[in-house]
C-alpha angles and dihedrals in degrees: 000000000000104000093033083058088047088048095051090043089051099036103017109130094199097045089243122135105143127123090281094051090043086050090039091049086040091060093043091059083051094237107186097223114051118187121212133259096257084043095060099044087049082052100050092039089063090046089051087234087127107116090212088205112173126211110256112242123197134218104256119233121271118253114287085003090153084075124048110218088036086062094042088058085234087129137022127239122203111207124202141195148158130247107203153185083031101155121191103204129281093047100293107148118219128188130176131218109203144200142182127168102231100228099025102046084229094167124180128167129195110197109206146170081239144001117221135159093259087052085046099049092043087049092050086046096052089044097042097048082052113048098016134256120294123216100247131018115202128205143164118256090254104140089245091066100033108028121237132337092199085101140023124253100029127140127198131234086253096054085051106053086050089052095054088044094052087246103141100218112222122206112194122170108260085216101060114097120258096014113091080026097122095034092053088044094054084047089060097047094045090053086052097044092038117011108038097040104063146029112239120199096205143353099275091059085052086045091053102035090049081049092059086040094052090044092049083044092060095040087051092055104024091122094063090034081061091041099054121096109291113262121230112251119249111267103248100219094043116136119177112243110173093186096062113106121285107256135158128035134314118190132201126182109226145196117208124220134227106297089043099266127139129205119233122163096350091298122112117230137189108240109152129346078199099042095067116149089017142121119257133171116232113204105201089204094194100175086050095035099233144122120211127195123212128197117240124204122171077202102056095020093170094048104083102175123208099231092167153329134220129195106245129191110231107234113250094167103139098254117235106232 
């Protein structure tokens, strides 16, 4: 077994010289006893010819590593979702609009018959004029949360009321791995604290019983609510006006295909012709007209490479509300 392993190791044209390529190469010299597969690695264990090799694992990312100051803890980023198709019995619908600060584990939760963007915008208002502005607020690129993608260079209600509050929106695909990581994970705990646990008769007793779960939420985790990086206060005289001029920052984490082209607002953009299959950060500059791409590696996550930047034309189109 021993020489046939150093042989393989040596000759092998495939590299390989473990317990199944010592049975496999036993079998092709036609040996008339062939031990099994278990037999051969417990061979090879009492000689010490086991490599013993280990899988490397990797540090993960640190939370919002995809932004700097978001992974410094130097700002705070609030991150929102919906929980839908719940049904109480008897046919009522409940969906759930969610929310969770990425570094405080500041949660709230609004049940309702709906969620549209004019229930979301009024939510984020009542929580935001309560517990302050964060620096960044993070969604998926449902249209609820984004606006339409019928046609390119639209921006949302949502998008826009960021925008007026100096919030930078951040659009990130629900799919990729790691992203909508600590909001699913707060949508799971509030179906087992809420929804699991009892049986609701209608939609108010969801509504009240979501609210004592969010302020036992709060209490539970007031310390690193204290300890997370401070939140701007509402601006007192702030009235929401969709149809002011675009200006600040959107920002949309991206994959590239495979020419090295990433998606943004409906518009297709050269980033990399190396950087094919990859994550990129696209930072919609609306008051310099310009859209920057940023290179994203789990691996190196504080290394944010500019890969390339486009001239882009603010949209001034008037928005429908």
């Amino acid at each position: 077994m021993l020489v046939i392993r150093r042989q393989l190791r040596t000759k092998s044209d495939l590299g390989e010289y473990g317990p199944e390529a010592i049975q496999r190469e036993l079998q092709q010299r036609g040996e008339r006893v062939i031990p099994g597969v278990a037999t051969i690695a417990r061979i090879l264990s009492r000689r010490g010819a086991l490599d013993g090799r280990k899988r490397v694992r990797r540090k993960a990312p640190p939370p919002g590593w995809f932004l700097s100051n978001v992974a410094d803890k130097h700002a705070e980023m609030d991150n929102f979702d919906v929980i839908e198709d719940l049904v109480i019995r008897g046919g009522i619908d409940v969906n759930v609009l969610t929310g969770i600060s990425l570094h405080g584990g500041l949660c709230a939760a609004w049940p309702a018959a709906q969620i549209t963007a004019k229930l979301t915008v009024d939510c984020l208002l009542e929580h935001w004029r309560e517990v302050g502005l964060p620096r960044y607020a993070k969604f998926d690129n449902g249209t609820v949360f984004h606006g339409t993608h019928r046609w390119p260079d639209s921006l949302g209600r949502i998008t826009r009321m960021c925008l007026s509050l100096e919030v930078t929106p951040v659009f990130a695909p629900p799919l990729c791995r790691g992203f909508p990581a600590d909001i699913e994970a707060f949508n799971r705990r509030w179906q087992d604290a809420v929804w699991s646990r009892f049986v609701f008769r209608n939609r108010d007793e969801t509504v009240a019983q979501s609210t004592r779960f969010v302020a036992a939420h709060r209490r539970r985790y007031a310390v690193r609510i204290e300890d997370a990086p401070a939140r701007r206060p509402f601006p007192k005289n702030w009235r929401l006006n969709l149809q002011q001029p675009l200006t600040g920052t959107v920002v949309y984490v991206r994959e590239t295909n495979a020419k090295g082209q990433a998606v943004v607002l409906g518009n297709t953009f050269d980033v990399s012709p190396v950087w094919i299959h990859r994550l990129v950060r696209a930072d919609v500059d609306l008051a310099k007209g310009q859209i920057r791409f940023y290179a994203l590696r789990r691996k190196d996550p504080h290394n944010h490479l500019l890969l390339a930047t486009h001239d882009y034309d603010t949209p001034t189109k008037r928005f429908k509300e």
